[in-house]
C-alpha positions in Angstrom: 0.0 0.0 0.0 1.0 3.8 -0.7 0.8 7.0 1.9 0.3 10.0 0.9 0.1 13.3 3.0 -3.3 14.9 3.2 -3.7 18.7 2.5 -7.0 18.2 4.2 -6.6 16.0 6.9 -3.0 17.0 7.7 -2.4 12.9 8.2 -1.3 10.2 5.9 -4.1 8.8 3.9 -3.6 5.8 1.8 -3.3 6.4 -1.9 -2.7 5.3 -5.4 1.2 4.6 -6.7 1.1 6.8 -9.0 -0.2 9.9 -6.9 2.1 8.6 -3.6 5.0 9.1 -6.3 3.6 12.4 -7.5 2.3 14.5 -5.2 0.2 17.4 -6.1 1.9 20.4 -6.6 5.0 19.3 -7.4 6.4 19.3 -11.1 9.3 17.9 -12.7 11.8 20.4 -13.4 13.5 20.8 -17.0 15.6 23.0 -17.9 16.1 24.5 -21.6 19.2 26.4 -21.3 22.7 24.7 -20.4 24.2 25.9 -17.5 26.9 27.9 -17.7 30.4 27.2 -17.8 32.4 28.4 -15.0 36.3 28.9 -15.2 36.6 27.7 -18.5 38.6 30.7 -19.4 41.5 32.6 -17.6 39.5 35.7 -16.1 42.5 38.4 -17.6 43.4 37.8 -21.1 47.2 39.0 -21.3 49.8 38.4 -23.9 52.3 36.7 -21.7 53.5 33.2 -22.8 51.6 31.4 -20.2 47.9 32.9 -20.9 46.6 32.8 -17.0 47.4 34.9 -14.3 47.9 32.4 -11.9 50.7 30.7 -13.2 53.7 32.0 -11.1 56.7 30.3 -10.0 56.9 27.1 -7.6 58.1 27.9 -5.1 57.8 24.6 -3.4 61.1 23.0 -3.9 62.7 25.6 -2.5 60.8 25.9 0.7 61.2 22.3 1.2 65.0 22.3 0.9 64.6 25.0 3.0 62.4 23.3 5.7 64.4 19.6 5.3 67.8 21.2 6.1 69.2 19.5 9.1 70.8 22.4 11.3 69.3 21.2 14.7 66.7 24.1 14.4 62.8 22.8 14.8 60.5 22.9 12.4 58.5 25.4 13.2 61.2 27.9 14.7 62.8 27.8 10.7 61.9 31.2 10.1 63.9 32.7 12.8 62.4 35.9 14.8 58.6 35.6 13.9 58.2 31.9 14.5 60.2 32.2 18.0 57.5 35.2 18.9 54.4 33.3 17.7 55.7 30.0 19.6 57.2 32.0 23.2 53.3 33.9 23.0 51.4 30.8 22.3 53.7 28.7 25.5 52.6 31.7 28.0 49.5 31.7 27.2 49.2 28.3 27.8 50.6 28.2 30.8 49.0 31.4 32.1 45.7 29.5 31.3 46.7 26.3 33.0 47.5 28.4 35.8 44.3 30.5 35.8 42.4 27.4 35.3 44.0 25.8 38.5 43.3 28.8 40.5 39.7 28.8 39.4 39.4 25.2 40.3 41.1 25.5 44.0 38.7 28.6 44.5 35.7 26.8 43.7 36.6 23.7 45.9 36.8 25.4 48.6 33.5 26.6 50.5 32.6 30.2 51.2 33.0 31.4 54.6 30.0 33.3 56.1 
């Protein structure tokens, strides 16, 4: 057996295949036009010999000689003053949330004093 959902009732009524599969209302959509294509041509025309904008150098060999050199220096400390900022901010504030999260934890185990 089929359900459909009554407009009437507001409850599932039984019904026929072909309206349970077709309800009214509903349509099926066709389109006429083709949709259109996206990025199939570089969005500058220039007369450089490589035709798109985006083509630039690689600059991923280098950066991973760069990054696989074996001078004792981390990973993430390769880039010298930046990377030692960024990583010396992010440790305090770690540990001046552990610490602040320890505090609040100690202050709310203990009971208030009237």
């Amino acid at each position: 057996m089929y359900y459909k959902f009554s407009g009437f009732t507001q409850k599932l009524t039984g019904a026929w295949a072909s309206e349970a599969y077709s309800p009214q209302g509903l349509r099926p959509v066709v389109s006429t036009e083709a949709p259109p294509i996206i990025f199939a041509t570089p969005t500058k025309l220039t007369s450089s010999p490589t035709g798109y904008d985006y083509a630039r150098k690689n600059k991923v060999p280098e950066l991973q000689k760069f990054f696989q050199k074996s001078d004792g220096v981390p990973v993430h400390l390769k880039r010298g003053l930046p990377d030692q900022m960024l990583y010396r901010t992010t440790m305090a504030l770690t540990v001046g949330g552990t610490i602040y999260c320890l505090i609040a934890l100690y202050m709310a185990s203990q009971p208030k004093n009237k």
